[in-house]
N, C-alpha and C positions, 0 to 999 in steps of 0.2 A: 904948381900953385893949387890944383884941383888937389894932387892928391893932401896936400896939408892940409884946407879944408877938411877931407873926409876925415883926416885922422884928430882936426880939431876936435868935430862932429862926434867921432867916436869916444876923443875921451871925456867932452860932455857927457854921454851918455852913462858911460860909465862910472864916471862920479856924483852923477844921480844917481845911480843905482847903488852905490856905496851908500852916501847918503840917506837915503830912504829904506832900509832892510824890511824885509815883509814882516807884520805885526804874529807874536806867538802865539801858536796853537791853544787851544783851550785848553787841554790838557798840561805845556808847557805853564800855561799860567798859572792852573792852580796848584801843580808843584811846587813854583816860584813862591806860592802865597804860604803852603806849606812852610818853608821855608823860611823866606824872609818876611811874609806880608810886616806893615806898620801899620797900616789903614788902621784896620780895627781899635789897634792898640791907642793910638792918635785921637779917634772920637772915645774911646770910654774913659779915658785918662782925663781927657781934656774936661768933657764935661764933670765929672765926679772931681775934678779942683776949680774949675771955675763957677760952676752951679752948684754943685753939691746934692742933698736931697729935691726932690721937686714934689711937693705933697701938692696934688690934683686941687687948685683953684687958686692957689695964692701966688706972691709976688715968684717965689722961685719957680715957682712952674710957669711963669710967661719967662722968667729969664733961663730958662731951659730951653723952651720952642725957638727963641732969640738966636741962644746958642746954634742949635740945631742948624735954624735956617742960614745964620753965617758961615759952618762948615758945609752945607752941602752945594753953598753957590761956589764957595772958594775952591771946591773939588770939581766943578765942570757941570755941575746936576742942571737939567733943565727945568721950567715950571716950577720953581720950588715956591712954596706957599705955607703961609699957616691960616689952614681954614677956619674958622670961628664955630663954635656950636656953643649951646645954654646950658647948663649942667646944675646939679644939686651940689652945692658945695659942705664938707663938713671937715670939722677943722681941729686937731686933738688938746689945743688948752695946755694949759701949764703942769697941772699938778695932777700927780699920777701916784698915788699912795694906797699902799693897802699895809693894816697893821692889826696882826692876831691879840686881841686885848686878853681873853684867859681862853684854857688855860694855860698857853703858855706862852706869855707875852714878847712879840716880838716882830719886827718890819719885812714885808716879803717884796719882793720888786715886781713891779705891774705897768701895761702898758693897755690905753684904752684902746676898744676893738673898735672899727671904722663903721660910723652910723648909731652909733649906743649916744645912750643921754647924759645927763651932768647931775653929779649928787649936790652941785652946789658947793663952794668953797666949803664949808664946815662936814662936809662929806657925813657919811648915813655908816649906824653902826646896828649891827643885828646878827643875829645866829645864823654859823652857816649848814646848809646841811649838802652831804655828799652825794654827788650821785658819779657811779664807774663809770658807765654811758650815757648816750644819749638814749638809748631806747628804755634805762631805767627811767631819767628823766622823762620821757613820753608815757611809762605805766604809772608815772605818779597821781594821787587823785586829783580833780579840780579844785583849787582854793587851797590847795595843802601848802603852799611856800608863800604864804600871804604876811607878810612882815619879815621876810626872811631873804638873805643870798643863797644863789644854789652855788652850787660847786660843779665842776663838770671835767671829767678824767677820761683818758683814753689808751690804748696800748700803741701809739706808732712807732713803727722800726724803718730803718734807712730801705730803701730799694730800689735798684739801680732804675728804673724803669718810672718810678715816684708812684706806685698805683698805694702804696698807704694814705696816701695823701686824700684819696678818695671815699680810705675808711675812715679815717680819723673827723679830715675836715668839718661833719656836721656839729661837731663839739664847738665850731665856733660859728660858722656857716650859718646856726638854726638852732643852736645851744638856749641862745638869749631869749631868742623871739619866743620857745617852746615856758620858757622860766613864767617868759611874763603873762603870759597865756594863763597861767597857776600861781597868779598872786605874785610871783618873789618882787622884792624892792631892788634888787640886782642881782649882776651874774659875773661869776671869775672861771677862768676855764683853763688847764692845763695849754699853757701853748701847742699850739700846733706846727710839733718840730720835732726832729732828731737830734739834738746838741743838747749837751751838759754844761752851756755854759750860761751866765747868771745873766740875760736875755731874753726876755720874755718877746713873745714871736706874732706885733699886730695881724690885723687883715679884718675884712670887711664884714659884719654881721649882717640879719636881716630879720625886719620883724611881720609878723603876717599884719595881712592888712584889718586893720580895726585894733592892732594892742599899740599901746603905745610903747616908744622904745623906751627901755631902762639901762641905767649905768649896766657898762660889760665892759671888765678886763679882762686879758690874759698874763697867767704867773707866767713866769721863767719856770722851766722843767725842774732844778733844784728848786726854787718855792715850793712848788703844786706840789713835790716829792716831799717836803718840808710839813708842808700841811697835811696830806694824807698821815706823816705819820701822827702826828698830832690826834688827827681823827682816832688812829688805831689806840693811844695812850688815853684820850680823854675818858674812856669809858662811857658812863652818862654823863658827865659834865659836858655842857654844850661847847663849842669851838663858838667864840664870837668874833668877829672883824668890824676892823672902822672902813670905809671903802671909799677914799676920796680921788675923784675922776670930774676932768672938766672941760670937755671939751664943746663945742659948739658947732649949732649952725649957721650957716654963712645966707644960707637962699640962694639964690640964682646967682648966678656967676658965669662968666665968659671964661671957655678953655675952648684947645686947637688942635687939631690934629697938623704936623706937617709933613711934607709930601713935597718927593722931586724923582725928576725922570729920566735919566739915558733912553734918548731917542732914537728908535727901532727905525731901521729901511723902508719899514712898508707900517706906518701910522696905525692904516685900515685893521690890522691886523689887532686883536682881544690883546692886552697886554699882561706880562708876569707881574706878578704884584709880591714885592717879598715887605713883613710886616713885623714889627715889633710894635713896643709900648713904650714911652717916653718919662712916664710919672713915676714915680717910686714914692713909697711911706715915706715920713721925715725921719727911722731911728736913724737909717746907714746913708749912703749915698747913691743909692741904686746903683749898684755897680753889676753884679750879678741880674738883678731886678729890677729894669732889663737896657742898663744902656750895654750890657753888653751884645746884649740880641740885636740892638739895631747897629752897634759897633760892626757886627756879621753881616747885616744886611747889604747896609752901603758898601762897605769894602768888598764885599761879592757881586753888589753891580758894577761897579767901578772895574773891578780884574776882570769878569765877564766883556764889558766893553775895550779894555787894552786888549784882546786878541780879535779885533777887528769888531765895527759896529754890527750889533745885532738885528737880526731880521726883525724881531718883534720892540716894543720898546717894554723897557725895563722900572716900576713904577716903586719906587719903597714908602711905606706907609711907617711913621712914628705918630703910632695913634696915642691920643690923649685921655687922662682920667680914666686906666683900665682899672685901676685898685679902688677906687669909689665906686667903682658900677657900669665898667666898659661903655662910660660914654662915648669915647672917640670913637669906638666899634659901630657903636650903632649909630652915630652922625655920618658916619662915612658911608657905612653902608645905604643908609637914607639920599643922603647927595649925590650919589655916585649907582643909586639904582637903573638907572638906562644904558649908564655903560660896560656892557661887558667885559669881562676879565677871562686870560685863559685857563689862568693856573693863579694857586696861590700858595705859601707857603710862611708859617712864622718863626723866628727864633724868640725863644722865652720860656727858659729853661736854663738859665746859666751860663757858661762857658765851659766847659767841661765836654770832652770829645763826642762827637756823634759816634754813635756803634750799631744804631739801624737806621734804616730807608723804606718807608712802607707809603704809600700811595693808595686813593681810591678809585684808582684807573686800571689796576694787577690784571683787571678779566677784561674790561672794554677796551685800552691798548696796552695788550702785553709785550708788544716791541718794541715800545716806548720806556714803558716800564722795567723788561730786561735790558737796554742799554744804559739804561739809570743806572741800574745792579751794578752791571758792571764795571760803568767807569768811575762808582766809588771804592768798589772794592779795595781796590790798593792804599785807601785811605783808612783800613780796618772798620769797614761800615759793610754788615751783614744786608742779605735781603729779606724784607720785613712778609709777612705775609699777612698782617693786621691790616683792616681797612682805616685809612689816614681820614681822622674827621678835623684837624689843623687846629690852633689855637684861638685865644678868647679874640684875636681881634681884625680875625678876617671873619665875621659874621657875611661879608658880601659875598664870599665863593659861598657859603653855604645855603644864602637866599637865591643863589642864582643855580644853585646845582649842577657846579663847575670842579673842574679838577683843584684836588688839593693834594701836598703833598706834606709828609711830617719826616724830618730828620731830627732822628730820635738822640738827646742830647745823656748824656751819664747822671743819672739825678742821684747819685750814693748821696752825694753829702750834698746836695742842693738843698733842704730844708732844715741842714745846720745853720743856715745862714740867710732863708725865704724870711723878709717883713722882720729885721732885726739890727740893731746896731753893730751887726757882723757883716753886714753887707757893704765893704768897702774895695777899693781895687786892692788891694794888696792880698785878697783872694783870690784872684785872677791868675793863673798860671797861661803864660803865655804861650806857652808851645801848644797847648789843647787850645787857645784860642785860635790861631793859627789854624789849627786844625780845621775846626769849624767854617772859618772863613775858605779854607782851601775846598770843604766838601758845598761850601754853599757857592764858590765859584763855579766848579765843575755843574753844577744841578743846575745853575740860575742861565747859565751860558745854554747849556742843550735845550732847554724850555726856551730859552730866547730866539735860537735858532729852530724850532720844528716849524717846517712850515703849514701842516693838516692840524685836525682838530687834538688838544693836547685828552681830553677825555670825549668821546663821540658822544651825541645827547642817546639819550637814551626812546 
């Protein structure tokens, strides 16, 4: 009798331990994710057909955060919230026309720049005059564009790494504000893009303080291309345009950032904070820009946590209103200034594979930083030697002079498609998605797990 006991005894045991198989390695996992992940694919799919665009203040952008917060309870997340913060809302209006009257009449496609003003349904017609740069524009004299549109052109070219984007950008960035500064009645500005295709490429303008803003579009690169040549045929006859733009402001408005946790062993412990942005322009559906970033996020804490819970806990930020003016950024970091973070990291850059790793922790822990190296390397992710200052909307590591880390994403063709009715999923390739979520499982799991300081203070 005793011995059938033991041998019941044992094979209880043993079909528990059937039962129960040890949870995989962190490295098994984000093979796996390589591989198979769906996560990702799951949230940017989902949202980009049930939401669609989420332009920063309006009805789709609360039923985006909606969205958000249903998928991240249905997936285990804990804390999950949509925090409220007050924002400046502006809102792009109906009609969006621009039409060369002489001399050589004919319709260019345009799209208003985020924060420029309203020419008023009957839209404003005047001479335009060119300028190749921005810094021609800046040597222009004062009061010289006084009843006039400027024009505003630039040279950008594709680059895996996106630093054109740094040159070009002031063309729309500071384009406007500089025009009104000198008179002009408005401004159209070559998009700020790499594609040929008839899509003109919004984003946010900004005017100094004291001008008032004025109507600002941007052509589609065929336009702008269109127009220049024009410029070169007209000789002295002036290029004139009609320029009707109407969008508005809303004033204050309620937007969210939301926020959920996989809960660390040890609470006491600075948490990982991994961070996208949730808003996108209305042309496309944010797809690229950026549900796909936090498509990566969540499904990299979520794999992280299947290979057993992490020491630290794991916090993903979908901040709000970054393309109006990084309100979520800096409500968050506002709210959340007393509690320290270890590390942080964003995706917002597309979908398209990582191919570096650079940190600004390389000199204060380089054996942190060399294990990093190393266990993406097999994921085709070089070691970066650039110091990682992370993206728009972890402002909190950078107030608190904490570690950040930047997985540098393929930006070739990211700004065929940045702020444009090109941004849809069906530019998503899923194997480099995959990817991404594979290199952010491996990174978000070892930070989750160090137990010492992730950057020592200084």
């Amino acid at each position: 009798m005793r011995k059938s006991l033991v041998a019941l005894v044992a094979l209880s045991l043993a079909s528990s331990a059937l039962a129960a198989p040890p949870p995989p390695t962190l490295e098994a996992q984000a093979d796996h994710a390589l591989a198979e992940d769906r996560l990702a694919w799951d949230f940017v799919e989902g949202i980009t057909t049930e939401v669609g665009p989420r332009q920063a203040g309006t009805e789709a952008d609360r039923r985006g955060r909606e969205w958000a917060v249903a998928w991240l309870k249905r997936h285990g997340f804990a804390k999950v919230a949509d925090e409220p913060f007050e924002m400046q809302t502006w809102v792009p209006g109906d009609l969006h026309r621009a039409e060369v009257l002489s001399p050589f009449a004919q319709h260019l496609v345009v799209a208003p720049l985020g924060g420029s003003a309203s020419t008023g349904p009957d839209g404003i017609t005047a001479e335009v005059v060119k300028f190749e740069t921005v810094d021609n524009l800046r040597a222009a004299p004062a009061g010289s564009l006084a009843g006039k549109i400027a024009y505003i052109s630039h040279a950008m070219t594709p680059t895996q790494d996106g630093s054109q984007y740094g040159f070009a950008g002031p063309a729309r960035w500071v384009g406007a504000g500089i025009a009104a500064s000198k008179g002009a009645l408005a401004t159209v500005i070559k998009s700020v893009g790499t594609d040929w295709h008839r899509n003109p490429h919004t984003g946010g303008t900004a005017f100094p303080e004291g001008v008032a803003p004025i109507p600002a579009g941007a052509l589609s690169l065929p336009d702008a291309a269109n127009l220049e040549r024009m410029f070169a045929r007209a000789g002295d006859r002036p290029v004139t345009m009609k320029l009707t733009l109407t969008p508005r402001d809303l004033g204050t408005t309620t937007g969210g950032n939301v926020v959920g946790e996989i809960t660390g062993r040890d609470p006491s412990l600075p948490p990982v904070l991994l961070a996208c942005h949730l808003d996108s322009w209305w042309l496309g559906t944010g797809a690229f820009d950026d549900g796909a970033g936090c498509a990566i996020a969540a499904a990299a804490a979520l794999n992280a946590n299947m290979s057993g819970q992490p020491l630290r806990t794991i916090r993903v930020l979908f901040a709000g209103a970054e393309e109006t003016g990084l309100w979520g950024s800096k409500a968050y970091a506002a709210a959340h200034a007393g509690e320290p973070i270890a590390v942080a990291l964003e995706s917002d850059f597309g979908a398209d594979r990582i191919w570096r790793f650079d940190s600004n922790f390389r000199e204060d822990n380089p054996d942190l930083h060399a294990r990093i190296a190393r266990a993406v390397a097999r994921f085709g992710v070089s070691n970066g030697t650039e110091v990682a200052t992370g993206g728009a909307d972890i402002n909190i590591a950078r107030d608190q002079k904490t570690a950040i880390i930047d997985l540098q994403q393929d930006g070739t063709r990211y700004f065929d498609l940045h702020h444009t009715p090109d941004d849809t999923l069906d530019k998503i390739d899923p194997a480099q998605l995959r990817q991404n979520v594979a290199v952010w499982t491996q990174v978000a799991g070892i930070l989750a797990n160090e137990p010492g300081p992730i950057k020592p203070k200084e």
